[in-house]
Structure formats: C-alpha cells, structure tokens
GUNUDO-559995 format. One record per residue (C-alpha): x, y, z; residue in three letters. Coordinates in steps of 0.1 Angstrom, whole numbers, padded with zeros to 4 digits, always signed. Last residue first. Layout:
XYZala/...
END
This chain:
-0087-0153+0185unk/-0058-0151+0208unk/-0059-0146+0245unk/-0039-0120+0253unk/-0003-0117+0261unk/+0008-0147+0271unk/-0015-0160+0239unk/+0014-0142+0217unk/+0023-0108+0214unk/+0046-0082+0190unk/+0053-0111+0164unk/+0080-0107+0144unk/+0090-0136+0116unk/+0123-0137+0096unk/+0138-0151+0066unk/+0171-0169+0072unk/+0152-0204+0052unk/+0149-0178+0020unk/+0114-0184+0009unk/+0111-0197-0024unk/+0113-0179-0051unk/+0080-0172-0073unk/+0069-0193-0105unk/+0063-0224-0081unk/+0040-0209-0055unk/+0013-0205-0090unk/+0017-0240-0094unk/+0012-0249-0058unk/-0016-0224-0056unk/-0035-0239-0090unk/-0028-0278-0073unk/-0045-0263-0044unk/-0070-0252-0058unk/-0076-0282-0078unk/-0076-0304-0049unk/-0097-0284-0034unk/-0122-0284-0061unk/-0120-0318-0062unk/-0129-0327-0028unk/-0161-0303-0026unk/-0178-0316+0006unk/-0149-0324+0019unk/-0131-0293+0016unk/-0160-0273+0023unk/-0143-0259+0055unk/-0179-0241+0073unk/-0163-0211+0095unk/-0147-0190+0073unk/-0167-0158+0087unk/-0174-0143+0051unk/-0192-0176+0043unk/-0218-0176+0015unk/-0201-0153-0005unk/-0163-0167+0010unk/-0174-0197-0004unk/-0146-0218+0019unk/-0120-0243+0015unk/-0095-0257+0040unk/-0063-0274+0046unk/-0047-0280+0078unk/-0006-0275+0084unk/-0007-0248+0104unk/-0032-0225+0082unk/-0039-0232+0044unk/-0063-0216+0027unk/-0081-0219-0007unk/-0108-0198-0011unk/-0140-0196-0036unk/-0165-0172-0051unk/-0139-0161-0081unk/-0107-0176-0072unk/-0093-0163-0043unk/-0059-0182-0030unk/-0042-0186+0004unk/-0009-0200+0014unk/-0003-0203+0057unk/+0028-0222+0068unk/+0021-0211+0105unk/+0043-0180+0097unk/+0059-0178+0066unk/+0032-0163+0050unk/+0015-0175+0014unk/-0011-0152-0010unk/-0026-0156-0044unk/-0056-0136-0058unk/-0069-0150-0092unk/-0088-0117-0105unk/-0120-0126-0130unk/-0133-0087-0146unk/-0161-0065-0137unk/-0173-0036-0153unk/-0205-0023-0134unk/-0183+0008-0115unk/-0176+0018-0151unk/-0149+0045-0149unk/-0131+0033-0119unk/-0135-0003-0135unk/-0125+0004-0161unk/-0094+0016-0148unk/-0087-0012-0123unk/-0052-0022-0138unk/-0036-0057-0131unk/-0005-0061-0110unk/+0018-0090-0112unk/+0039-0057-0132unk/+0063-0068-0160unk/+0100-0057-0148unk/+0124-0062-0175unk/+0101-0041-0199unk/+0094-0017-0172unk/+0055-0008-0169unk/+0035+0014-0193unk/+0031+0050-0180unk/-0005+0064-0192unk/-0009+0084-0159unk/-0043+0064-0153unk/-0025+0028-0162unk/+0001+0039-0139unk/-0019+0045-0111unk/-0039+0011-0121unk/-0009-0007-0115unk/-0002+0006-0085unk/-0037-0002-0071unk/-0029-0037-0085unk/-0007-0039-0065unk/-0026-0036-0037unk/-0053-0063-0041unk/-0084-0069-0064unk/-0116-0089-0065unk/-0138-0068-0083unk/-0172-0066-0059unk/-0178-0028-0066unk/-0195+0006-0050unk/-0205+0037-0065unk/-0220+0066-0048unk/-0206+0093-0069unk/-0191+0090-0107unk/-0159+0084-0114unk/-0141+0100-0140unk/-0129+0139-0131unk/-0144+0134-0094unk/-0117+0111-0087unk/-0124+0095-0055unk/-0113+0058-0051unk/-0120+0041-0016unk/-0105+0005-0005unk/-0111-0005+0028unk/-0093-0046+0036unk/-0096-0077+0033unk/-0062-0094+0045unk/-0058-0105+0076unk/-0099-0108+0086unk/-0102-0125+0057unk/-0082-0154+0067unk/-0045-0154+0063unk/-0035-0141+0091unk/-0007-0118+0104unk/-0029-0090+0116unk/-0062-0102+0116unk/-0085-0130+0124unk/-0122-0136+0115unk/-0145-0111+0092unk/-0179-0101+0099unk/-0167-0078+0113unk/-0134-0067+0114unk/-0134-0039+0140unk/-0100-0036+0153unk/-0086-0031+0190unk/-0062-0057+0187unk/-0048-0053+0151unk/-0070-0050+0118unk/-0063-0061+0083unk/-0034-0049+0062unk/-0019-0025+0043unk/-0048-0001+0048unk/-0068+0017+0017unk/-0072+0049+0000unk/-0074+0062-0031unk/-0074+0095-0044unk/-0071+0108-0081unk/-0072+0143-0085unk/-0087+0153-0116unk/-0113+0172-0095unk/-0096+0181-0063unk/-0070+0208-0084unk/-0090+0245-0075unk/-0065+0250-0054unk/-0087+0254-0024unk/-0102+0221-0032unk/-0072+0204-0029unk/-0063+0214+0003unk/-0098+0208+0016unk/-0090+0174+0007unk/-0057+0178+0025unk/-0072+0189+0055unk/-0102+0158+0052unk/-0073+0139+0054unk/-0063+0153+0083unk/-0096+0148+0102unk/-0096+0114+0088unk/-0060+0107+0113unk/-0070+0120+0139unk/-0106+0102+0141unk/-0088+0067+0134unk/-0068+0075+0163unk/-0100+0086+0186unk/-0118+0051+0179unk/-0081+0033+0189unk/-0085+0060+0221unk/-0119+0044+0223unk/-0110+0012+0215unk/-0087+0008+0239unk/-0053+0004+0248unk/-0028-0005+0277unk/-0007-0036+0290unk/+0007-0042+0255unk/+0019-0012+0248unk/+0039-0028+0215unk/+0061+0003+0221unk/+0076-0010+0252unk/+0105+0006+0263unk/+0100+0042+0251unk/+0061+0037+0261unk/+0062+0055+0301unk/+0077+0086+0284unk/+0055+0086+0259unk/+0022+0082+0281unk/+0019+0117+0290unk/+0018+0129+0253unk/-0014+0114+0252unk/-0038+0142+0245unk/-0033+0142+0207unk/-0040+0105+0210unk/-0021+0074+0221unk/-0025+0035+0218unk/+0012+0029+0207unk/+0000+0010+0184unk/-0010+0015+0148unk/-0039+0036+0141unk/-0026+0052+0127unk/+0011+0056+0111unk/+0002+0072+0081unk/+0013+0068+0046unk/+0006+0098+0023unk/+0016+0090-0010unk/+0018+0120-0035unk/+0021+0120-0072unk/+0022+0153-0091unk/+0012+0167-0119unk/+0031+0188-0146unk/+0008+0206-0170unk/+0007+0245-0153unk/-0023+0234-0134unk/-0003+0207-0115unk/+0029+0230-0110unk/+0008+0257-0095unk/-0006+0231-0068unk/+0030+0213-0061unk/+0036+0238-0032unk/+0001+0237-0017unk/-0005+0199-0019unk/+0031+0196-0007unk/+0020+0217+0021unk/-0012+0193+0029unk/+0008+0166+0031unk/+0032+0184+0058unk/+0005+0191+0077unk/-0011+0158+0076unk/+0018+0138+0083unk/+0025+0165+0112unk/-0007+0154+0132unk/-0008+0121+0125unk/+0031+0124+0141unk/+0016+0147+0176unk/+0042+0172+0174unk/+0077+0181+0181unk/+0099+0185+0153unk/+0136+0163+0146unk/+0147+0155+0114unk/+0172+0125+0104unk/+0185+0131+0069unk/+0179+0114+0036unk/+0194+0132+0008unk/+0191+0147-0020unk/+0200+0182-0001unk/+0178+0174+0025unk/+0147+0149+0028unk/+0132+0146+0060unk/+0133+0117+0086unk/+0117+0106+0119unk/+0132+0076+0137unk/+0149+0086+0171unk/+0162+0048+0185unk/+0147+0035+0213unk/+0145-0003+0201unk/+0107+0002+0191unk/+0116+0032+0169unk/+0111+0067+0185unk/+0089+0099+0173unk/+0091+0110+0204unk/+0051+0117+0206unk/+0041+0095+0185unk/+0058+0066+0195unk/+0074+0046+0162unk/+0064+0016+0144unk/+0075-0005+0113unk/+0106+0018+0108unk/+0119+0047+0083unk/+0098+0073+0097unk/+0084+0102+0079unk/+0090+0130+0057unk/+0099+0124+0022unk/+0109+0143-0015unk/+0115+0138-0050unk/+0105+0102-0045unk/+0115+0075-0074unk/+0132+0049-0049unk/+0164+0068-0040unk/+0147+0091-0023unk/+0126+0065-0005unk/+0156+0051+0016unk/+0178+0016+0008unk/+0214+0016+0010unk/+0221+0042+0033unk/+0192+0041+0047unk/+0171+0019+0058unk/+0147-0009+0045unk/+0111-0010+0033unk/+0098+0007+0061unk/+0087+0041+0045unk/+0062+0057+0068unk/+0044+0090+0060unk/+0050+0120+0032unk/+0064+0106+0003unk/+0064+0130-0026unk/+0066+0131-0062unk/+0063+0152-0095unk/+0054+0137-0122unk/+0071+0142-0156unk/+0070+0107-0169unk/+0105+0102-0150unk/+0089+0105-0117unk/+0060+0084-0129unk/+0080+0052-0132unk/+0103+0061-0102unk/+0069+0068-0079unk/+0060+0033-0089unk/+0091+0014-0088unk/+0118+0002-0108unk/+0140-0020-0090unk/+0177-0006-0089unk/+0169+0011-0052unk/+0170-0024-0041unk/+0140-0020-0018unk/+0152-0032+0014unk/+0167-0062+0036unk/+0202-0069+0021unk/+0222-0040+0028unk/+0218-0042+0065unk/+0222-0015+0086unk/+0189-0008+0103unk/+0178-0044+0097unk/+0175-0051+0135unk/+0146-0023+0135unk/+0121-0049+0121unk/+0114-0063+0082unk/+0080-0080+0089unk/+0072-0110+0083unk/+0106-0107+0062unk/+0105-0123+0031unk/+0098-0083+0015unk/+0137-0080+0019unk/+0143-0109-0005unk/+0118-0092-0036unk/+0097-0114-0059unk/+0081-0126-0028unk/+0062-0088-0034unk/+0043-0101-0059unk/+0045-0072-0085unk/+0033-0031-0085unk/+0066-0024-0077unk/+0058+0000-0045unk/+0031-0014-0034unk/+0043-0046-0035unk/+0070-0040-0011unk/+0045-0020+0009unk/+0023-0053+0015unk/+0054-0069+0024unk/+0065-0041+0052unk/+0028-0044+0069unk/+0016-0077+0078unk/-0014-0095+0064unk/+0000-0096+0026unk/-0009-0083-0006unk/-0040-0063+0010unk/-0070-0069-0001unk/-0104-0055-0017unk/-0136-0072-0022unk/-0160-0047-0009unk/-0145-0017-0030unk/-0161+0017-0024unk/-0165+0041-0052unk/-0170+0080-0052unk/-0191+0107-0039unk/-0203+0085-0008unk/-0166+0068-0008unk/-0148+0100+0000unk/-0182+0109+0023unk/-0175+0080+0048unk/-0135+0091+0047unk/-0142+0121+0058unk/-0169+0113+0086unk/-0149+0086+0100unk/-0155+0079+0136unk/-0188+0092+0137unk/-0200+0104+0174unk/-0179+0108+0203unk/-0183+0080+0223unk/-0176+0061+0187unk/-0201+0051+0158unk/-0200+0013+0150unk/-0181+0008+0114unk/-0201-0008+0088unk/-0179-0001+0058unk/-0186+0034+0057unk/-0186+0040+0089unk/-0149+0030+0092unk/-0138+0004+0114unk/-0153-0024+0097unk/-0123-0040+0078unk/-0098-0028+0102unk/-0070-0008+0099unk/-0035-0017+0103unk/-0014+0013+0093unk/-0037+0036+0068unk/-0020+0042+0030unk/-0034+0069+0014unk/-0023+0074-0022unk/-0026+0108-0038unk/-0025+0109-0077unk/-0028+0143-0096unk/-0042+0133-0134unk/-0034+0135-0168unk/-0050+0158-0189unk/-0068+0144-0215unk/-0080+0105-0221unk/-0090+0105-0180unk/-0103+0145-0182unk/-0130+0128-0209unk/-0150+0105-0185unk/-0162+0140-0176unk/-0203+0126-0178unk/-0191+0096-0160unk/-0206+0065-0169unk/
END
C-alpha cells in the first residue's frame, strides 16, 4: 500500500479526466500496442500506467460515443436519460430541446462544483446543444471545444458544415473561432487551466478538469494535414482515405499533449495529489488495434467496449500496478466523487460503484455485474465475473471471456443453464431501465459498401 495513503483522508485531491475519442484496446504500448514508423506511439501514456495502475478489465458504458458521455457525466446507466437513446446523438439535434443533458440532472462536475471545486471542460461536449443543453450549465465553470460528435481539425467544422468550436463567455456558451491543429489547442488550453487554477489548488480549493479530445477520431489528419481540410468539408467520415500511420501519428499528438499537461503539473508543484485517469469512450474505429479483441465501434463484443483505463495519483497509488476489477465509466465518476468525499444526490443514486480501494490496494478486488444493450442489431450484453452474455442480431451466445477474449467458442450449449440464467439476470436488469423510445436513432458513418466489415 501506498506509503502516502494519507493525502487521500487529507487534502482532497486535483482530478483530471482524459477522455480519448475511439481508441483501441491495443493501440497504446502499454496495452500491447505495435510501435509506429516513428518509434513508440505512446510514450506518455506507457509511463502514466508504469508509475501507476493499468486496468485490464475496463469498459466503456456503451460502444458509441454520446452514451458513454451521458454516463459519464451522472455517474448512472446512461438509458436512464432520453437523449443518451441516440446511437449517437448527431448534428440534426442542434436545436432540439429533447436530445441533451437536462441541465436539471445532477452531474459530476455540478456535484464537485458546489463542494468547492473548481471546474473546467476543455474538449468535446456532445451531449446536446446549446441553448438548452451546453456544459456550462452542467456543473462546468468553464469550456473550450466542440459541441458535436466530430469536427475537421483544421476548420473546426461539424459533419454538416457547420463551424463547431466553442468557449465560455460571460456565463455563457459562445462560438469561438482560432486557427490551429484542435489536439493541438485542447492541450494548450488544458495546460492553461492547469496554470490558472494552480494557486487556487495549493491555497485549499482544487480543481476538476476533463480534457476530452477528439483523437483519433476521423478525419484521418495530422499537424501536417491542413491540406486535406478543404477536400474533408463534405465528407468528414473520410471514407476514401486513412491509415494507420497518420491514425499511429494522431494517437502520437494527442500523448504529446498530455505529457504537456503533466509537465504542467509538475511545474506547479501540484502532480502528486493529482488524480489522473484516462480512458476512451469506446472501442476502436477502422484503423484500431484491438487485439485480441473482435469488433469495435458499435459492437457489443469486446472489441466495442473494453477499453484503456490508467489511474496516476502519486499521492495513493503506488507505481507499476495493474488490476482485473471489472469496471466501466461510471464507475470512474463515481470513484471521483468517492476521492473528493461528495456523496451522490439523494434523488439521483449513482449505478456507479467506487474504485477507491482499489486505487489504494491494487490487490482489492470486488464482483461488478456489467450490463449493456444497443439499439442497433438488438444487441444486450452482460459480464458476470468470468462469463458473457451477448446478444447480436437476434442470436444468443455465451463466452468465458478468460478463456476466450476473441468470442469465438458460444458455450451456450454447452452451458444451457447458465445462459438461461444470464439472460433471465439481463432481462431483469433491462426491466428496471426505460425502454428505448421507438423515435430513438441510429448513425452509422459506413456500412459493407464501404468496407468490408469485420
């Protein structure tokens, strides 16, 4: 255990939460990740989890992006929420009033905002637009980012050609316009808040920051790229172009600026009772590395859904950990608020469980039901301890995911009974949630006339 164990019980800690935008499983070194033309694609990252504690068993809340940040945000099953039914909420919700974060709903950065932290959102929102949904009005002090799923970054345009990069004015939520390569400027502007809110942390108010790129979500462009922006405004799913080594090179942008804001933190003399935790809201797009993982964005299957999870906090955890807890984003949340010592909303009890033993005590270990379902192709999905229930187009299967990460040997009939079980647990589980709303909507960006699928 953690010879400073301590700082958790004292001061309460800085909290930065790095959200990556579909990242694979494997494509960091640290979770197996193939080295790029250039050399290590992750060298940051890798040495975040090397003095701190890597998560093998970790998912998202949902294989698509807006979802997963719905829970996020509340720290609860996101099909809790009508706007997070949306697979996923896209640029024709600009004005609805329906498809958001109802500002009402207690949130995580509103929970530690009136605790005494300080908070930021530097990176994408797209739970909603405003004027009737926006991040200010959702417990953060301040934002810079864009609103949608997707944006060129370059022109910093949404896929239907509208400008969509936004800063906090006045209160407000008010369309910004800089020039710059948008990893680029995420970083910058995270590693200013870093500087700004630096004082404040040492002086007893902390701060809560969440940085939520964009990489390596498509367009397929690096710093050097700026040439293919014009070509993109049309077509931001860039389906006839791509990679993986300007996917390897996104990944690369994107660590280099965390390691700016690490350096950030060091500088201020605040990195060791920061908490910093980083992960992806879902599994990996076309140029991913899931290995040994099948599927991917908007899947069910490992591949959709496992994803990096790091925790540094050199206050309380101790270096070169790593854990199999079975856990998923909101319980990330939960566990920020655990660590801050704010208790949940008494109308709004979090789905969320808190990893803070765990941080402390990498051995600590606790049973986690995971449950999951997706509008498209029908799929439902549960993790219960080795096993997984999964549903895909109709079929049922069952897999020991220990045994078999690839999901390729359906014990179903092998095991009749313990399917049935499972999915009598699901079914029960399905039938404490609303159901989903029959106008709900589902995006995909390709199909097999695209690509071949997997």
């Amino acid at each position: 255990m953690p010879k400073t164990l301590q700082n958790s019980v004292g001061q309460r800690p800085n909290i930065i939460f790095i959200v990556a935008d579909d990242l694979g499983f494997a494509d960091l070194g640290c979770y197996g990740g193939r080295p790029a033309r250039f050399g290590d694609v992750s060298p940051v990252l890798d040495g975040l989890a090397a003095n701190g504690l890597k998560f093998t068993q970790g998912y998202s809340n949902s294989p698509v992006c807006s979802p997963t940040r719905f829970a996020l945000m509340t720290a609860r099953y996101q099909y809790r929420l009508r706007g997070a039914a949306e697979e996923p909420i896209n640029s024709k919700a600009r004005y609805s009033t329906t498809l958001g974060l109802p500002p009402e709903h207690p949130t995580l950065p509103s929970l530690l905002r009136d605790s005494g932290y300080s908070t930021a959102l530097v990176g994408k929102w797209h739970l909603g637009y405003p004027p009737a949904f926006g991040p200010l009005g959702s417990g953060y002090e301040e934002f810079f980012g864009p609103m949608s799923g997707g944006v060129d970054y370059f022109t910093h345009c949404a896929s239907n050609g509208t400008h969509d990069l936004w800063h906090s004015a006045q209160g407000a939520e008010e369309e910004h316009a800089e020039p710059g390569y948008l990893t680029d400027l995420i970083s910058e502007r995270a590693v200013d808040v870093v500087r700004r809110m630096a004082d404040g942390a040492k002086a007893g108010t902390p701060f809560f920051m969440s940085i939520h790129y964009t990489a390596p979500h498509w367009p397929w462009e690096t710093r050097d790229d700026e040439a293919l922006a014009e070509e993109l405004k049309t077509n931001l799913f860039h389906l006839h172009g791509g990679n993986i080594h300007t996917y390897h090179r996104m990944i690369h942008h994107m660590d280099e600026g965390i390691g700016q804001v690490m350096a950030a933190l060091k500088a201020q003399g605040i990195a060791d009772n920061t908490l910093v935790v980083f992960t992806s809201d879902n599994g990996g797009e076309r140029f991913s590395d899931n290995w040994p993982l099948v599927g991917g964005k908007m899947d069910l299957t490992e591949g959709g859904i496992r994803v990096p999870w790091i925790a540094h906090w050199p206050a309380a955890i101790a270096p070169g950990q790593t854990s199999e807890q079975h856990c998923m984003t909101m319980d990330w949340s939960a566990t920020m608020l655990a660590a801050a010592r704010v208790p949940a909303h008494s109308d709004y009890p979090l789905d969320g469980v808190s990893l803070l033993s765990t941080l402390h005590d990498a051995s600590v270990q606790s049973p986690r039901l995971l449950h999951w379902r997706m509008n498209h192709r029908g799929q439902r999905a549960m993790r219960d301890g080795d096993w997984k229930y999964l549903r895909v187009d109709g079929n049922d299967y069952l897999f020991n995911i220990p045994a078999d990460e690839r999901e390729r040997a359906n014990l179903g009939q092998v095991h009749p009974e313990r399917l049935s079980a499972m999915r009598n647990a699901w079914e029960a589980w399905n039938a404490t949630m609303p159901p989903i709303p029959e106008d709900a909507t589902v995006s995909l960006g390709y199909s097999s006339k695209d690509m071949p699928q997997r």
